[in-house]
PAKEDREN-308196 format. One record per residue (C-alpha): residue number from 1; residue in one letter; x, y, z. Coordinates in steps of 0.5 Angstrom, whole numbers, plus 500, padded with zeros to 3 digits. Example, Ala and Ser with C-alpha at 12.3 -4.5 7.8 and 13.67 -1.06 7.14 Angstrom:
<r resi="1" resn="A" u="525" v="491" w="516"/>
<r resi="2" resn="S" u="527" v="498" w="514"/>
//
This chain:
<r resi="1" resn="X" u="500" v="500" w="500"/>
<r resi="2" resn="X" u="503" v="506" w="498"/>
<r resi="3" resn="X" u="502" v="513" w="502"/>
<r resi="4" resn="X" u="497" v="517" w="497"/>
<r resi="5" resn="X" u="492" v="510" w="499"/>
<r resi="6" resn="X" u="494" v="511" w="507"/>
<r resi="7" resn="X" u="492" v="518" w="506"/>
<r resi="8" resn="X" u="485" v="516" w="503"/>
<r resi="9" resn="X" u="484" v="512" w="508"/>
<r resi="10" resn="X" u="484" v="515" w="514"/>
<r resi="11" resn="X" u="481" v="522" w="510"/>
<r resi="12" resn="X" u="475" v="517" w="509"/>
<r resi="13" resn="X" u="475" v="514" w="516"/>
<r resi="14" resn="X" u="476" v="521" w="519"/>
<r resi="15" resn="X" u="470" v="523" w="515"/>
<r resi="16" resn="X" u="465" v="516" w="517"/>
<r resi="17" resn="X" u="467" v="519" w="524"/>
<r resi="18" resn="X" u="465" v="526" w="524"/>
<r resi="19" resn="X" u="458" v="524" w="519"/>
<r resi="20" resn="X" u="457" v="518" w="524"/>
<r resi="21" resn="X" u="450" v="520" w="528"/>
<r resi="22" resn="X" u="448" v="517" w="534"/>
<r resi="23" resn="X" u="445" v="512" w="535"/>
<r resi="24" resn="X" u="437" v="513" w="540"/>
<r resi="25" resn="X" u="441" v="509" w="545"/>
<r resi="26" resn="X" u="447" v="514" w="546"/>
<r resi="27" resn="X" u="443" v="519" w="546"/>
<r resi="28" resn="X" u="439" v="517" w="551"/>
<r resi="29" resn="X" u="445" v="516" w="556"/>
<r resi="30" resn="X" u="448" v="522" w="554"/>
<r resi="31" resn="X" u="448" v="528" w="559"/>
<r resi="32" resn="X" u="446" v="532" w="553"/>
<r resi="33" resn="X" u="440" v="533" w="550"/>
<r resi="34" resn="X" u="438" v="538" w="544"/>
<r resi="35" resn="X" u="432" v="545" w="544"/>
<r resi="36" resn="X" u="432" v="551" w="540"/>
<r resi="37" resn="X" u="440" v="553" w="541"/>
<r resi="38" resn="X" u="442" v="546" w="540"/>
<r resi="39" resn="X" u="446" v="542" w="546"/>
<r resi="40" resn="X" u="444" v="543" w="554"/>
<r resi="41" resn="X" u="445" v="540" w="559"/>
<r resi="42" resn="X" u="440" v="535" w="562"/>
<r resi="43" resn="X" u="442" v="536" w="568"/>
<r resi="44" resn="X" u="441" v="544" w="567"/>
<r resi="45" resn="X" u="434" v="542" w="563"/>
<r resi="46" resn="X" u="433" v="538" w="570"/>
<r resi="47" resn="X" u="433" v="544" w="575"/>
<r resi="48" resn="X" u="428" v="548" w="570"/>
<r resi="49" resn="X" u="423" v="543" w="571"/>
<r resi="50" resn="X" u="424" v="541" w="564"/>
<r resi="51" resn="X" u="423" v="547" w="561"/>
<r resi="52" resn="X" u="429" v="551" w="556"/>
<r resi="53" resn="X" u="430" v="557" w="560"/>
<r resi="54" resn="X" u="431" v="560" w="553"/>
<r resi="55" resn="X" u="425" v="567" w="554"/>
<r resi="56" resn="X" u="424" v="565" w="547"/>
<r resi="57" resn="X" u="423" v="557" w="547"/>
<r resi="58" resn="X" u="420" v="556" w="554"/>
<r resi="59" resn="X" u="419" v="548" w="552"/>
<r resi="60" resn="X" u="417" v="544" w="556"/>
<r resi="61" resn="X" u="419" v="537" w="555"/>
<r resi="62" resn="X" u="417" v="530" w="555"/>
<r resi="63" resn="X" u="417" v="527" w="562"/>
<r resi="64" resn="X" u="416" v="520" w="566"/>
<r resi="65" resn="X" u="411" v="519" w="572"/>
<r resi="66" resn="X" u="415" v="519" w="576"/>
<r resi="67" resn="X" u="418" v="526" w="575"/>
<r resi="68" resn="X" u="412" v="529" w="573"/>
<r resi="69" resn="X" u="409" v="527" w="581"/>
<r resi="70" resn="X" u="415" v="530" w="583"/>
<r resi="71" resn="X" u="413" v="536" w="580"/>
<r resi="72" resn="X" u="406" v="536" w="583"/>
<r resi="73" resn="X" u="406" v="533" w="590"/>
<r resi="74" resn="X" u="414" v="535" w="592"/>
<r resi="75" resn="X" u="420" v="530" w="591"/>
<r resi="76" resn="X" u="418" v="522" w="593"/>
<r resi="77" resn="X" u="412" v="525" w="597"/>
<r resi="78" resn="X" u="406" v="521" w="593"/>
<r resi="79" resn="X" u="405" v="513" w="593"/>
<r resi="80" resn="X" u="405" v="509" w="587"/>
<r resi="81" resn="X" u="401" v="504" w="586"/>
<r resi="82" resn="X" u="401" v="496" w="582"/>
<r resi="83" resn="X" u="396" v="496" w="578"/>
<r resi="84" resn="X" u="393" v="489" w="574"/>
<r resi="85" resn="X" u="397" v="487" w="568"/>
<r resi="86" resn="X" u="393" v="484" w="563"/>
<r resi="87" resn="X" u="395" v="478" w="558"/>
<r resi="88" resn="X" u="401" v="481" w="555"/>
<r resi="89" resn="X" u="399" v="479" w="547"/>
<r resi="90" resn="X" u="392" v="477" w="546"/>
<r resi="91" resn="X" u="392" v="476" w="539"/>
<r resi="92" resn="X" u="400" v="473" w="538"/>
<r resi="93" resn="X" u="401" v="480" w="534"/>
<r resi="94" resn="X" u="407" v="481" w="529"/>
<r resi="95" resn="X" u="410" v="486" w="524"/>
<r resi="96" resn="X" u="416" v="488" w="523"/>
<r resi="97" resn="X" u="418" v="483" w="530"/>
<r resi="98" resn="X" u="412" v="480" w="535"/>
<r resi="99" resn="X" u="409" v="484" w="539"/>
<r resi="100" resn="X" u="412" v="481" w="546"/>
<r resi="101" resn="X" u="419" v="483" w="543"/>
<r resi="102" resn="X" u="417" v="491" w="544"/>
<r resi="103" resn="X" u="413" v="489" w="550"/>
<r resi="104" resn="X" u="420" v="488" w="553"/>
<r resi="105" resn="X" u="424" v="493" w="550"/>
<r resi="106" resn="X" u="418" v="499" w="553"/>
<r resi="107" resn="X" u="419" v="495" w="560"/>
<r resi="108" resn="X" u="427" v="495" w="559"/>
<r resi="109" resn="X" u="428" v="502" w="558"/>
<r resi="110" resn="X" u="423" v="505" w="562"/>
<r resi="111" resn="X" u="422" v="500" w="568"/>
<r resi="112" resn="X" u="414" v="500" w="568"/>
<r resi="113" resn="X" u="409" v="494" w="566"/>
<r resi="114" resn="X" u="405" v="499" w="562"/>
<r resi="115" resn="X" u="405" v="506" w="560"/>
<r resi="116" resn="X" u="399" v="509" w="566"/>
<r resi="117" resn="X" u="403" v="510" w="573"/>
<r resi="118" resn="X" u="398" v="512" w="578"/>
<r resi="119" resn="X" u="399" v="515" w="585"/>
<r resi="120" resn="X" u="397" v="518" w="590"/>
<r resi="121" resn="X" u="399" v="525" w="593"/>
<r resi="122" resn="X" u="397" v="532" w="596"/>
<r resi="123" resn="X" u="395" v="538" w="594"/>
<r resi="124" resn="X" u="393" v="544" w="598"/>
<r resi="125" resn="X" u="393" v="538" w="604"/>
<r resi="126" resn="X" u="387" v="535" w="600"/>
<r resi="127" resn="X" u="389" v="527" w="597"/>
<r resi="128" resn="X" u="389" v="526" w="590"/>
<r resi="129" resn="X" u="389" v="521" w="585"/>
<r resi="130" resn="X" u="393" v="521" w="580"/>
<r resi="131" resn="X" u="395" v="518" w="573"/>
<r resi="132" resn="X" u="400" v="519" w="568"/>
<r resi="133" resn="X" u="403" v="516" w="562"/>
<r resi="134" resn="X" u="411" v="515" w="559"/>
<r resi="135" resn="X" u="411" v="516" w="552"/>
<r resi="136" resn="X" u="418" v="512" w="552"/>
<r resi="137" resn="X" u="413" v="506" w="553"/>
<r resi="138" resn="X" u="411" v="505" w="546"/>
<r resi="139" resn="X" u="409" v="513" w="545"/>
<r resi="140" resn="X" u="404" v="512" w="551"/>
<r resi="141" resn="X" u="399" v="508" w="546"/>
<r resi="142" resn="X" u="393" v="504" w="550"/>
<r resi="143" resn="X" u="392" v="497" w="551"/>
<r resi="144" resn="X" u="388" v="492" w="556"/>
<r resi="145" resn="X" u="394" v="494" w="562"/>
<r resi="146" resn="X" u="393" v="502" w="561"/>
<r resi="147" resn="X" u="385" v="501" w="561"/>
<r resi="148" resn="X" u="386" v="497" w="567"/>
<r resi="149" resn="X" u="390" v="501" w="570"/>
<r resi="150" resn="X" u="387" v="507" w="569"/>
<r resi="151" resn="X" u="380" v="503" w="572"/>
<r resi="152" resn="X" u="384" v="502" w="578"/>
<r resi="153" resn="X" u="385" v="509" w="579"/>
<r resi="154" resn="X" u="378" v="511" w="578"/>
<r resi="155" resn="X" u="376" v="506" w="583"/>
<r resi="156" resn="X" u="381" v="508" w="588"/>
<r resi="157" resn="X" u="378" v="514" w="587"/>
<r resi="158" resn="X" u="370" v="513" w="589"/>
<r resi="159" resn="X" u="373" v="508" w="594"/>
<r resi="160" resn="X" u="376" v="514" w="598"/>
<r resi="161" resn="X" u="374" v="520" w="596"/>
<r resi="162" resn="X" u="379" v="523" w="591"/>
<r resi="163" resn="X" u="380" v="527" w="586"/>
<r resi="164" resn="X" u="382" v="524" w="580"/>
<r resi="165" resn="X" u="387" v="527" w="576"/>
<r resi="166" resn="X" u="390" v="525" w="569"/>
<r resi="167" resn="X" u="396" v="527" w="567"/>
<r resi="168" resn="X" u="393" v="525" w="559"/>
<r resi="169" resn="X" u="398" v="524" w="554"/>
<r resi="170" resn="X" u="400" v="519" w="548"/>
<r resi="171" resn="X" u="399" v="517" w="541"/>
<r resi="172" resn="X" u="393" v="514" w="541"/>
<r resi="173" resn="X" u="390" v="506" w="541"/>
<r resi="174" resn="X" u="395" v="500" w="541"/>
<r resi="175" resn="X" u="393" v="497" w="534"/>
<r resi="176" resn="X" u="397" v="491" w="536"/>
<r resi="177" resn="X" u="390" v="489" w="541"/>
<r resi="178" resn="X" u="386" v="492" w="536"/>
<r resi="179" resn="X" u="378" v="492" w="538"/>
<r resi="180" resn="X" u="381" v="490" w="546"/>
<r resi="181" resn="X" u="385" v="497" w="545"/>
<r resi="182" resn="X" u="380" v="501" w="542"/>
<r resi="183" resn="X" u="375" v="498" w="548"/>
<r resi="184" resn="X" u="379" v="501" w="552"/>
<r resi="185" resn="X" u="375" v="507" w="550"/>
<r resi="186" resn="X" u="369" v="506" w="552"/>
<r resi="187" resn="X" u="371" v="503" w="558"/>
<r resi="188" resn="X" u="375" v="509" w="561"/>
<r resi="189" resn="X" u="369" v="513" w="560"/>
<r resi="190" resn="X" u="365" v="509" w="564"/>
<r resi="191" resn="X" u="369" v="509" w="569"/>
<r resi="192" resn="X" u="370" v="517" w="569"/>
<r resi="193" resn="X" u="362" v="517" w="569"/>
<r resi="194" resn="X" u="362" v="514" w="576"/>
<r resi="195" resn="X" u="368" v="518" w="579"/>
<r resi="196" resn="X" u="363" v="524" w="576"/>
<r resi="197" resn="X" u="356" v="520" w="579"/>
<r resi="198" resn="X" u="360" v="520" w="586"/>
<r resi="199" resn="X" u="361" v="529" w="585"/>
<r resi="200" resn="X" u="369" v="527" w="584"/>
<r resi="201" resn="X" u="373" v="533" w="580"/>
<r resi="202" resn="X" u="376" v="529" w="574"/>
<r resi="203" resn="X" u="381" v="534" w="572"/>
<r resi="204" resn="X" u="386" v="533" w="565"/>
<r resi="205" resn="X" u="393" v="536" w="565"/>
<r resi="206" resn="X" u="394" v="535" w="557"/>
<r resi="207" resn="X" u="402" v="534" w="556"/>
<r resi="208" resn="X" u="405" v="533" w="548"/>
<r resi="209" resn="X" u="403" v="530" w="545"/>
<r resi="210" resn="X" u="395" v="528" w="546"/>
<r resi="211" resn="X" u="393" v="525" w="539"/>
<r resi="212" resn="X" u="387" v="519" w="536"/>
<r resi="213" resn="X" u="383" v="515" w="541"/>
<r resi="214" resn="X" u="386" v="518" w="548"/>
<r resi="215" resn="X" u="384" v="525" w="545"/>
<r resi="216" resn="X" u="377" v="522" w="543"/>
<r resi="217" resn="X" u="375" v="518" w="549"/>
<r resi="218" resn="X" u="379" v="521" w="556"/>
<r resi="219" resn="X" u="383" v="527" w="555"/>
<r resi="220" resn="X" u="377" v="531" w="553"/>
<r resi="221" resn="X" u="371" v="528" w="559"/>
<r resi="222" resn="X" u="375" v="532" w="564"/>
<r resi="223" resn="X" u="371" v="538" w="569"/>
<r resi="224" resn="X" u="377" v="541" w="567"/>
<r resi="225" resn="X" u="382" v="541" w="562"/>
<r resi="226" resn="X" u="389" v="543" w="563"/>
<r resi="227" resn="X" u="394" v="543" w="557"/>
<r resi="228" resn="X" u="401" v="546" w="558"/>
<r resi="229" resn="X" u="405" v="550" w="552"/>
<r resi="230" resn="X" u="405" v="548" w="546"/>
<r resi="231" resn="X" u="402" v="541" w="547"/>
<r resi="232" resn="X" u="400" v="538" w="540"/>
<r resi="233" resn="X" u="392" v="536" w="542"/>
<r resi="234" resn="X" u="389" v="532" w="535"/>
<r resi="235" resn="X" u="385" v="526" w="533"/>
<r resi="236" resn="X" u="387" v="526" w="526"/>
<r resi="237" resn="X" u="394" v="529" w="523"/>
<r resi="238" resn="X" u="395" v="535" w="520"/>
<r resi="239" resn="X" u="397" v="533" w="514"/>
<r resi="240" resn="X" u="391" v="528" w="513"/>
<r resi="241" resn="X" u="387" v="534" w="515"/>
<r resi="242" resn="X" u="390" v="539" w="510"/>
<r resi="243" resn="X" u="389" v="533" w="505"/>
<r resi="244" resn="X" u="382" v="532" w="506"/>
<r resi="245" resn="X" u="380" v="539" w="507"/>
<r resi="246" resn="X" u="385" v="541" w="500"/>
<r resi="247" resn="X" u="385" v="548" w="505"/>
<r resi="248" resn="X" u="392" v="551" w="508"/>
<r resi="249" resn="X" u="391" v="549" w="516"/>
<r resi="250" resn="X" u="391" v="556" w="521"/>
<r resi="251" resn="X" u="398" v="557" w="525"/>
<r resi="252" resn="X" u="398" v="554" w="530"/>
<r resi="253" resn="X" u="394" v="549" w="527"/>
<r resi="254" resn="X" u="393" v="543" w="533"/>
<r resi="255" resn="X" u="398" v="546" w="539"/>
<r resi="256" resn="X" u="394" v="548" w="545"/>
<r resi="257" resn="X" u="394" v="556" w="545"/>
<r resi="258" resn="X" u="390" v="554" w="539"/>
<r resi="259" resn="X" u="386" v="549" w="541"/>
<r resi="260" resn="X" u="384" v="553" w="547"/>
<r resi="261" resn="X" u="382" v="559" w="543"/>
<r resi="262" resn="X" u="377" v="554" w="540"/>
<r resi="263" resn="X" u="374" v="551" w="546"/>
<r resi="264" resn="X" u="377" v="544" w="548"/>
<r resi="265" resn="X" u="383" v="547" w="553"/>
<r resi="266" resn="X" u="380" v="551" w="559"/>
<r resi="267" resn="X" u="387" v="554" w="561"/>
<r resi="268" resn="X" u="394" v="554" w="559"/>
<r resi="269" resn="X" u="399" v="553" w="565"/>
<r resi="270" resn="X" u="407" v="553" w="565"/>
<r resi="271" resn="X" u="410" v="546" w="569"/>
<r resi="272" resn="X" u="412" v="551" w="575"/>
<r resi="273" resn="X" u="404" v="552" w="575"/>
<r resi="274" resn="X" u="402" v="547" w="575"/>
<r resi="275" resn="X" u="401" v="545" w="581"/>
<r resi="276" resn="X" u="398" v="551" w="584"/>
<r resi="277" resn="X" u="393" v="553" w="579"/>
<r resi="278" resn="X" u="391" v="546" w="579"/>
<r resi="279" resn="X" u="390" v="546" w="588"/>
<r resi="280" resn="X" u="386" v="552" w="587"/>
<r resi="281" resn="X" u="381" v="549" w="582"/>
<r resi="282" resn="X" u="381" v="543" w="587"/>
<r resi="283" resn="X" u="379" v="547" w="593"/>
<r resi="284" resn="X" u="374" v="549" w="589"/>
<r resi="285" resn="X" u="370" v="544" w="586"/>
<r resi="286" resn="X" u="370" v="540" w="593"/>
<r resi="287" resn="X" u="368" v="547" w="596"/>
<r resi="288" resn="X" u="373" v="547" w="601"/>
<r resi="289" resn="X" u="378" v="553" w="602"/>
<r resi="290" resn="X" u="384" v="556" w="597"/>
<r resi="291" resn="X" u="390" v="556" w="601"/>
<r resi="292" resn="X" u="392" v="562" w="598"/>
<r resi="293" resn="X" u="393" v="569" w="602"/>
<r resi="294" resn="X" u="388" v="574" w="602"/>
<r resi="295" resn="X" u="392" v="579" w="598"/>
<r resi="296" resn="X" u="392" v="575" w="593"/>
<r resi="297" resn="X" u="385" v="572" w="594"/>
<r resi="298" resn="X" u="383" v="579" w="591"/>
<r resi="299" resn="X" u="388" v="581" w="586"/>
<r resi="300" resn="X" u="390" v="575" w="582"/>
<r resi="301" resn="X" u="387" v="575" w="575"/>
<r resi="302" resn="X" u="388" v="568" w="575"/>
<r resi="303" resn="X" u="385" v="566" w="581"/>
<r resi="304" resn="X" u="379" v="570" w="578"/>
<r resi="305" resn="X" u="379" v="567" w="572"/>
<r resi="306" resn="X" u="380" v="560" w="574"/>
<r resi="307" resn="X" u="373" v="560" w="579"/>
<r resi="308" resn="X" u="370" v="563" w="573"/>
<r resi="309" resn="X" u="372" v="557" w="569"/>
<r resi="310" resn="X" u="370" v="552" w="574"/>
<r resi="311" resn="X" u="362" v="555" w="575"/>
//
């Protein structure tokens, strides 16, 4: 090998390494991750609640459970319950791999059975349930587990007298469990009647995204519904939408700020809010007195606002 092919070689080597892109895995074990101005630390995204920093970005990023009842109830301050598990694959389903193969690999990377957590915690000294999805579980999408689980914390919530909250986000139906899937529509809505026929508040936090059937079925029953900003809330995709319509599609088209101006959404409020806002709304609803000062009683705008949407 003479020098002039050595020196090709390493350019081309040189060349595969700077193109190379990482894979999902290094990514995710990587203490980077990516928003409007390119590379941020987790760790710095972590301490803003998961939220860019950047005035003009203010994304608010996906999150597990747990860290999302963090959030809401104060660190480890909530209990989690176990929820029924259903048979893992009712109709041997495959496609590119079996069904059970990605059952495996969501409970690997994620460590939960299903992508519906409940819990229970307090706000303003008032327990709640509460229900939140991983979209890193399969996107969050439902089957049998997820219906069972979500069965399980309105039960629990008759039972003992709570509120019931669910922190909805997903892409909608699983299509491996087919009919047994979309049942699970029917079912949580059955079940959300029962919280409401025992004078319960059922509350939904909307985080991105919230799509198909998880839109059409329990994300839109709510007494009140909750979207944090610049959550995708649809059924259909934007694109079958225009395709349908043969129309240009609004700005905005699908996020919450646009869909609460149409009349789904209730109220945006950014993650640091949340839990605050929704105690207000819970003392409310349960009649019970806000935990908010008396200065604040009579010059929020946002505690107006908020009784206001709850009559």
């Amino acid at each position: 090998m003479n020098w002039i092919t050595k020196i090709i070689k390493a350019g081309e080597k040189i060349k595969t390494a700077i193109h190379k892109r990482a894979t999902k895995e290094e990514v995710a074990n990587s203490d980077w991750t990516s928003c409007c101005k390119g590379p941020i630390l987790k760790k710095d995204l972590e301490e803003n609640l998961w939220v860019c920093p950047e005035p003009g970005c203010k994304k608010h990023h996906r999150i597990s459970p747990k860290q999302r009842f963090d959030i809401l109830f104060g660190k480890n301050n909530y209990e989690i319950f176990k929820t029924p598990i259903p048979k893992d694959d009712p109709l041997g389903f495959v496609d590119s791999k079996p069904y059970k193969d990605r059952l495996k690999s969501a409970r690997k990377k994620t460590g939960l059975d299903c992508s519906m957590v409940v819990a229970e915690g307090s706000i303003n000294q008032i327990k709640i349930t509460a229900v939140a999805s991983d979209f890193d579980f399969m996107g969050a999408s439902i089957g049998a587990a997820e219906g069972e689980a979500f069965l399980y914390a309105a039960q629990r919530a008759v039972d003992n007298k709570q509120p019931l909250l669910m922190v909805a986000t997903g892409g909608g139906m699983k299509m491996q469990e087919s009919s047994i899937s979309l049942s699970q529509m029917t079912r949580t809505t059955l079940a959300i009647n029962e919280v409401k026929a025992a004078g319960l508040p059922y509350i939904v936090l909307m985080a991105d995204p919230v799509a198909g059937g998880i839109t059409a079925s329990y994300a839109m029953l709510g007494d009140i519904h909750i979207a944090e900003p610049g959550a995708l809330i649809a059924f259909a995709g934007a694109r079958v939408i225009q395709g349908t319509v043969k129309e240009e599609l609004p700005e905005g088209f699908q996020r919450s700020e646009y869909v609460q101006k149409t009349g789904f959404v209730d109220m945006i409020v950014e993650r640091k809010d949340l839990a605050e806002k929704i105690g207000i709304l819970i003392s409310i609803l349960l009649n019970k007195k806000p935990v908010i000062s008396t200065e604040e009683n009579e010059t929020s705008e946002d505690s107006q606002s908020l009784t206001k949407a709850a009559s």
